[in-house]
N, CA, C and O atoms as CSV, one atom per row, in Angstrom:
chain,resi,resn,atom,element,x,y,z
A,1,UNK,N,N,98.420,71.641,92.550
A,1,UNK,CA,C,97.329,72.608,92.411
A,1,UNK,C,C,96.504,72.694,93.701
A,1,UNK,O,O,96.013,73.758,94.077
A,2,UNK,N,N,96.366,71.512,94.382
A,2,UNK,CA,C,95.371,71.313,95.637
A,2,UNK,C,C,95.795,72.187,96.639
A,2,UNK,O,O,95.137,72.994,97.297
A,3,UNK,N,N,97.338,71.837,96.671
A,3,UNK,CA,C,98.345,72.315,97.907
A,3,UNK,C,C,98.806,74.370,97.533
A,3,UNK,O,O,99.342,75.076,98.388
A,4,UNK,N,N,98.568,74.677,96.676
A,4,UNK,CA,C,98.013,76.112,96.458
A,4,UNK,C,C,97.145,77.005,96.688
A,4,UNK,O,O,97.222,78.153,97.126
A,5,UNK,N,N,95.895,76.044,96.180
A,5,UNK,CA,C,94.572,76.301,96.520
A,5,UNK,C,C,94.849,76.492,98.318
A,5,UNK,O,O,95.126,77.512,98.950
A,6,UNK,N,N,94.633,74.990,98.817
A,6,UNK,CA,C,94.838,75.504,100.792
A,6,UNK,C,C,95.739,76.555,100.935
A,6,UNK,O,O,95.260,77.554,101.473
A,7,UNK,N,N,97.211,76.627,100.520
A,7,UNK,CA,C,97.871,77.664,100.958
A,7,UNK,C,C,97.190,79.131,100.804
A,7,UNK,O,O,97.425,80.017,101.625
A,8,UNK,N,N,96.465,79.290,99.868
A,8,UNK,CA,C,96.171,80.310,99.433
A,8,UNK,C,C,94.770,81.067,100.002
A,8,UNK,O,O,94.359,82.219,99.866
A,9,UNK,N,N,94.090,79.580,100.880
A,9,UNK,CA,C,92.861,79.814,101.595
A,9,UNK,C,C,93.301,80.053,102.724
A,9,UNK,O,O,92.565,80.848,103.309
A,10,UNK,N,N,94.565,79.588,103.584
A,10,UNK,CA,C,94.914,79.901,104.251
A,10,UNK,C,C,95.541,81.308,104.713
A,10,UNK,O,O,95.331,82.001,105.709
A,11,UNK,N,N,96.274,81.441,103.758
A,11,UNK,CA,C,96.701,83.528,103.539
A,11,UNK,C,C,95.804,84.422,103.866
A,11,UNK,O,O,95.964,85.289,104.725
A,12,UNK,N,N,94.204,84.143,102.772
A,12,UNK,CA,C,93.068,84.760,102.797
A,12,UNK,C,C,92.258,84.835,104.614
A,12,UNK,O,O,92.004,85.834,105.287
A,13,UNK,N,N,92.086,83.659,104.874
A,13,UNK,CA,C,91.969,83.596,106.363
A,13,UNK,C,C,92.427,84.288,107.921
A,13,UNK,O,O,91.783,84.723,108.876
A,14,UNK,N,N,94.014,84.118,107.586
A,14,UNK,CA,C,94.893,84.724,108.495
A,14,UNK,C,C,94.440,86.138,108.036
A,14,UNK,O,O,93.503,86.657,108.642
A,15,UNK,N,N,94.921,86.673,107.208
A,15,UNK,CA,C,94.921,88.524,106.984
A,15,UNK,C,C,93.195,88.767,107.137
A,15,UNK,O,O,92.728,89.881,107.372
A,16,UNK,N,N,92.506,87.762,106.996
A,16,UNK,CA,C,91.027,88.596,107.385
A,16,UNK,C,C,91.011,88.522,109.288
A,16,UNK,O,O,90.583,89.372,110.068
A,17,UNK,N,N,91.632,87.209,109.575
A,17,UNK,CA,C,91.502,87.371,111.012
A,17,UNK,C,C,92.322,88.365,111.359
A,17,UNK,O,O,91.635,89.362,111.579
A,18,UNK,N,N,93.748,88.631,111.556
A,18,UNK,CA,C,94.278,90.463,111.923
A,18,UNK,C,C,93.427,91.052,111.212
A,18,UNK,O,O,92.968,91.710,112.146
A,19,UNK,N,N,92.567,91.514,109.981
A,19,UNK,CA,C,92.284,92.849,109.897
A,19,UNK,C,C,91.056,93.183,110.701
A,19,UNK,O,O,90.723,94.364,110.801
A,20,UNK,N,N,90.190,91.998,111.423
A,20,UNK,CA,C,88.678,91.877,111.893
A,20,UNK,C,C,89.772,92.245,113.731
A,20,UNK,O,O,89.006,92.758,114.547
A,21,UNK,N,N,90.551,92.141,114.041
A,21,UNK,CA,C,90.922,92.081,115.530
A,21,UNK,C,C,91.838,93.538,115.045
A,21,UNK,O,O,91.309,94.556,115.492
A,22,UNK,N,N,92.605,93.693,114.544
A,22,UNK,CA,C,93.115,95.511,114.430
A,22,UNK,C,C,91.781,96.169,114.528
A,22,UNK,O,O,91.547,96.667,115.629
A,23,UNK,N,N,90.693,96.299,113.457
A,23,UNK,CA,C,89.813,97.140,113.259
A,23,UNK,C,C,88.707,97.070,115.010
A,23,UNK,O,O,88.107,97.998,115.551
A,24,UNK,N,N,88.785,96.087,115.304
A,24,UNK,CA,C,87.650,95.726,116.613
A,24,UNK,C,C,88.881,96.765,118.179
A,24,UNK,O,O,88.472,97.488,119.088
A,25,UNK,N,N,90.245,96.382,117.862
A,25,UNK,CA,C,90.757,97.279,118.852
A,25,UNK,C,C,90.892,98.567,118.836
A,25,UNK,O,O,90.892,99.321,119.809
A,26,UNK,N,N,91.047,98.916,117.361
A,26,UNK,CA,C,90.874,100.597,117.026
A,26,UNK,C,C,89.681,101.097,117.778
A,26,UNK,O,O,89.738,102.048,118.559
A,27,UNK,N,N,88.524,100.370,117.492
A,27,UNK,CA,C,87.291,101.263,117.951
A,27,UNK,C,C,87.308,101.367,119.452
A,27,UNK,O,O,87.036,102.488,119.882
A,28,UNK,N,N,87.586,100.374,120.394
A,28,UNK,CA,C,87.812,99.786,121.774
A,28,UNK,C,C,88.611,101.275,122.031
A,28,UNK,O,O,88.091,101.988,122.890
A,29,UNK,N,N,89.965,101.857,121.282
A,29,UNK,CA,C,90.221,102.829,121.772
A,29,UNK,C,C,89.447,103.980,122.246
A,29,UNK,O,O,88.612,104.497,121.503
A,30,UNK,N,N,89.693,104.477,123.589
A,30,UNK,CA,C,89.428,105.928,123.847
A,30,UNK,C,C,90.009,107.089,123.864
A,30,UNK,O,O,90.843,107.441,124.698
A,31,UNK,N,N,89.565,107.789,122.873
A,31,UNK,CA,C,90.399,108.833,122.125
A,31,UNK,C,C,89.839,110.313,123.143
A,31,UNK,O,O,88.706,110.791,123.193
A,32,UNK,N,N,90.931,110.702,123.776
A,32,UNK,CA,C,90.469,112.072,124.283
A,32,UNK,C,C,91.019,113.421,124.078
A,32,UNK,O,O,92.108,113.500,123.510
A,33,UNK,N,N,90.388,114.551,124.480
A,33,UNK,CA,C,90.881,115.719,123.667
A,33,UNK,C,C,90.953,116.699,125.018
A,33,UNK,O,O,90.241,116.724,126.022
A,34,UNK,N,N,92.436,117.716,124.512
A,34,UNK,CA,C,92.818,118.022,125.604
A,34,UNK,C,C,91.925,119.326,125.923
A,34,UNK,O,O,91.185,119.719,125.021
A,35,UNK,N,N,91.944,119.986,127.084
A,35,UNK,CA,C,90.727,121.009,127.601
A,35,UNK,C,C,91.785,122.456,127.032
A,35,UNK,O,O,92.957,122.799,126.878
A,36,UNK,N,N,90.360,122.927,126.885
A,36,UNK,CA,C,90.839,124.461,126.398
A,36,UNK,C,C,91.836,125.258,127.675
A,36,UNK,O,O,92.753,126.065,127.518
A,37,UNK,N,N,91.401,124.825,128.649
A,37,UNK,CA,C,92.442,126.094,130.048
A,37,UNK,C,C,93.502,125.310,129.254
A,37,UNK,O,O,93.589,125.840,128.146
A,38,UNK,N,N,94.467,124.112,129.380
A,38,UNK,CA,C,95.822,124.057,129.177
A,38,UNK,C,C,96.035,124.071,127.651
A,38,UNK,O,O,96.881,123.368,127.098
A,39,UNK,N,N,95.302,124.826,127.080
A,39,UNK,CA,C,95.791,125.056,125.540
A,39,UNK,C,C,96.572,126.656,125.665
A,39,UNK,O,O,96.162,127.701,126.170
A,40,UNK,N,N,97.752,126.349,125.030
A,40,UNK,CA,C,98.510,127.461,125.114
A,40,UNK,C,C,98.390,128.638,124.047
A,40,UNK,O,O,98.955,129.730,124.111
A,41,UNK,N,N,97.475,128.149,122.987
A,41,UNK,CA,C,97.640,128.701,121.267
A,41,UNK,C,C,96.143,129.792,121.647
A,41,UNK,O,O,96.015,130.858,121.046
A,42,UNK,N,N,95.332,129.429,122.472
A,42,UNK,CA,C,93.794,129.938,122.998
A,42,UNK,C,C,94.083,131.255,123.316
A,42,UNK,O,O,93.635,132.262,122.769
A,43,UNK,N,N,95.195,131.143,124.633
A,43,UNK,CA,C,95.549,132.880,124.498
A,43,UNK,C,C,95.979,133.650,123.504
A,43,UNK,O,O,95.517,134.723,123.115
A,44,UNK,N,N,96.869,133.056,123.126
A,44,UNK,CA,C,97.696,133.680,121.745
A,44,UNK,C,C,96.694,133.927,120.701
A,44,UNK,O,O,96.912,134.952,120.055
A,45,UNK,N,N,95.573,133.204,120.342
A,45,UNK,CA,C,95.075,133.503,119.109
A,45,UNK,C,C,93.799,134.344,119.589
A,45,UNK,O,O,93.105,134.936,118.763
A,46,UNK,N,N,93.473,134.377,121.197
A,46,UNK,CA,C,92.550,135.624,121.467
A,46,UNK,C,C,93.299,137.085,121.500
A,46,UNK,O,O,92.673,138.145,121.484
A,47,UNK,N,N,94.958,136.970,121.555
A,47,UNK,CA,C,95.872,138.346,121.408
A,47,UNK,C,C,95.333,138.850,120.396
A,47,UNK,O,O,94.672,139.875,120.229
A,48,UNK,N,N,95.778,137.790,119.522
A,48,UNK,CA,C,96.206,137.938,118.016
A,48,UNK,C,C,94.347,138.855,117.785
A,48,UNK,O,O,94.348,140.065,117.556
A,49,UNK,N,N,93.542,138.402,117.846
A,49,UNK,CA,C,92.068,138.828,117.730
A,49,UNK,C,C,92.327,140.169,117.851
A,49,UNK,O,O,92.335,140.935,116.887
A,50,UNK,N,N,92.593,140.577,119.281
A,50,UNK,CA,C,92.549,141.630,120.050
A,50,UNK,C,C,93.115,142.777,119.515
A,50,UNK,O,O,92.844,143.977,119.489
A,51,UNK,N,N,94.246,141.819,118.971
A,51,UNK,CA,C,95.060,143.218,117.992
A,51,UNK,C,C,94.301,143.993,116.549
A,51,UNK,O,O,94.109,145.143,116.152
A,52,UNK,N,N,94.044,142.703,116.115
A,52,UNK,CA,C,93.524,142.804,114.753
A,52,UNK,C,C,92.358,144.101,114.746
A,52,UNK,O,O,92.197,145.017,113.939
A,53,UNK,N,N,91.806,143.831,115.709
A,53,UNK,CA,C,90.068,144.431,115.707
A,53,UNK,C,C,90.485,145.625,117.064
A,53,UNK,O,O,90.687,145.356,118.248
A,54,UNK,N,N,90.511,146.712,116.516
A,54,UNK,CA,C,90.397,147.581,117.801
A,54,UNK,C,C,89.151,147.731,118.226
A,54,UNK,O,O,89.136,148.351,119.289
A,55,UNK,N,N,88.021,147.403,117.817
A,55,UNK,CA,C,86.631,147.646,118.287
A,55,UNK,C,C,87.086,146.493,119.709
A,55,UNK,O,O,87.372,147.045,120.771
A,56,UNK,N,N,87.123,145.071,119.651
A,56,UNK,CA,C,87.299,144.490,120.467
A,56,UNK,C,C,87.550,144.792,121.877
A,56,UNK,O,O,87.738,143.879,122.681
């Protein structure tokens, strides 16, 4: 029963230490977003506008 108990405190331990060091490197990431000039869909969906609306 003893030798369960530790194993079992031990399991609990390990998976909290990876989930506290995954979650601490996720944030560390720098997430960036690409600029509107090399977006290719920007022209296309100002066409697409252009067509739609002849007032435009």
């Amino acid at each position: 029963m003893f030798t369960v108990m530790v194993v079992g405190i031990i399991i609990v331990i390990v998976v909290l230490i990876l989930a506290v060091t995954t979650t601490s490197k996720a944030y560390t990431y720098k997430h960036t977003v690409d600029s509107l000039e090399n977006n290719p869909y920007v022209d296309q969906e100002e066409r697409e506008k252009q067509a739609d609306d002849p007032k435009a």
